[in-house]
N, C-alpha and C positions, 0 to 999 in steps of 0.2 A: 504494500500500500504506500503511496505518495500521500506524504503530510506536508504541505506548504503553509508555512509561518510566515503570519500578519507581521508587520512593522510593530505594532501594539502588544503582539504575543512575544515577541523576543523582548522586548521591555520586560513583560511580564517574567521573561526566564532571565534576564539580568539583576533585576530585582530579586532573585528568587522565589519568587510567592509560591505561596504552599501546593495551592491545589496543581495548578500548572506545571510545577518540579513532581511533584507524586506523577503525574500523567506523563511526564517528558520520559520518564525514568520504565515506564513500562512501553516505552513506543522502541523499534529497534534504532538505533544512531543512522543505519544505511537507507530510512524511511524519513531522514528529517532535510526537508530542501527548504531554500528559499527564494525569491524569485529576486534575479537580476534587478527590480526596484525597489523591492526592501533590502538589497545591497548598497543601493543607490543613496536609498532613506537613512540606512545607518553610515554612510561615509558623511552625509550630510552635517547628519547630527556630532559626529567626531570631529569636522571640521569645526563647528561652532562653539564644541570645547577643547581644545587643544593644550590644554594643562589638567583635562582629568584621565587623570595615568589610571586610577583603576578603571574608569568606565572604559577608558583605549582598549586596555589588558583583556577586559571581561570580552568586549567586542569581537576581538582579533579569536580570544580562547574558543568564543562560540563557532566563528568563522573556520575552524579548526576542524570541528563537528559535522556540521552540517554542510549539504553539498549546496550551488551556486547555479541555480538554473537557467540557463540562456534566455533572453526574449529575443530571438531569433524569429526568421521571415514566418515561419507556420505559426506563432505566437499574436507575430504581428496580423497576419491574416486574419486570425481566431477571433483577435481582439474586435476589425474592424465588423465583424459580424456582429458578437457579441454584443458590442457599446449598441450596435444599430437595431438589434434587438430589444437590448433593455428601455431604448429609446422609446420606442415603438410601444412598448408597454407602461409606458409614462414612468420607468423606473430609470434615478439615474445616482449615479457615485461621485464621490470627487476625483481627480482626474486620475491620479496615481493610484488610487483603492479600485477603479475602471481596470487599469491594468492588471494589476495584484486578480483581480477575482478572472478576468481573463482567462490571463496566464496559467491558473490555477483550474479551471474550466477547460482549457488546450490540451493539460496534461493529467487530466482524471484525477486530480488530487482534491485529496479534502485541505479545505482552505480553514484553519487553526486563525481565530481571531476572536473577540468581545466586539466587536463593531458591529452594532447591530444593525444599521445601513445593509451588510451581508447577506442578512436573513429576506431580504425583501429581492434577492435577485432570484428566479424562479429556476429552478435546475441545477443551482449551487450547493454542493455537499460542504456545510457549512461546520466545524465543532468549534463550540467556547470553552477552553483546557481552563478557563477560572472559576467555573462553576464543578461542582464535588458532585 
């Protein structure tokens, strides 16, 4: 199984919180991906603090674990469906959560997030790893 991690869920596992480290820890390490814009999202956010050495550390350590999945041409394809679909159903994301749920939609995975925006896209295999 393809478990793709929310920008918000890796928070969640930097922080360590409870419920989400208990789940992280029964899932297999070779099932945790994350999508080339929650990559994106976290260089982001490391760029904007550049003197906190543990959150760098935490970052990189995660980075360590979890595989980096391409948004590559079939992605981007998926996506343009996808967005024009949700459209269409008067459902819409912000633009980078648009891709994240995509992406995640392109490559059969369950998309791992609390954003409940998620739950409103219809066809999306959706878990929130903060709830027990």
């Amino acid at each position: 199984m393809i478990y793709l991690l929310d920008t918000n869920m890796v928070s969640h596992i930097l922080r360590q919180q409870p419920n989400v480290m208990a789940k992280l820890q029964s899932v297999p390490m070779a099932d945790l991906h994350i999508s080339a814009v929650t990559h994106a999202e976290l260089m982001y956010g490391l760029a904007k603090k550049p003197d906190a050495v543990k959150l760098h550390r935490a970052v990189h350590e995660l980075l360590l674990r979890v595989s980096v999945l391409p948004f590559d041409d079939q992605v981007s394809t998926h996506y343009g469906n996808f967005k024009s679909q949700a459209e269409q159903a008067g459902k819409s994301l912000a633009p980078l959560d648009m891709m994240i749920a995509a992406h995640g939609s392109a490559v059969g995975a369950v998309l791992v997030s609390n954003d409940a925006a998620f739950q409103k896209i219809a066809g999306l295999n959706v878990e929130d790893w903060t709830k027990s």
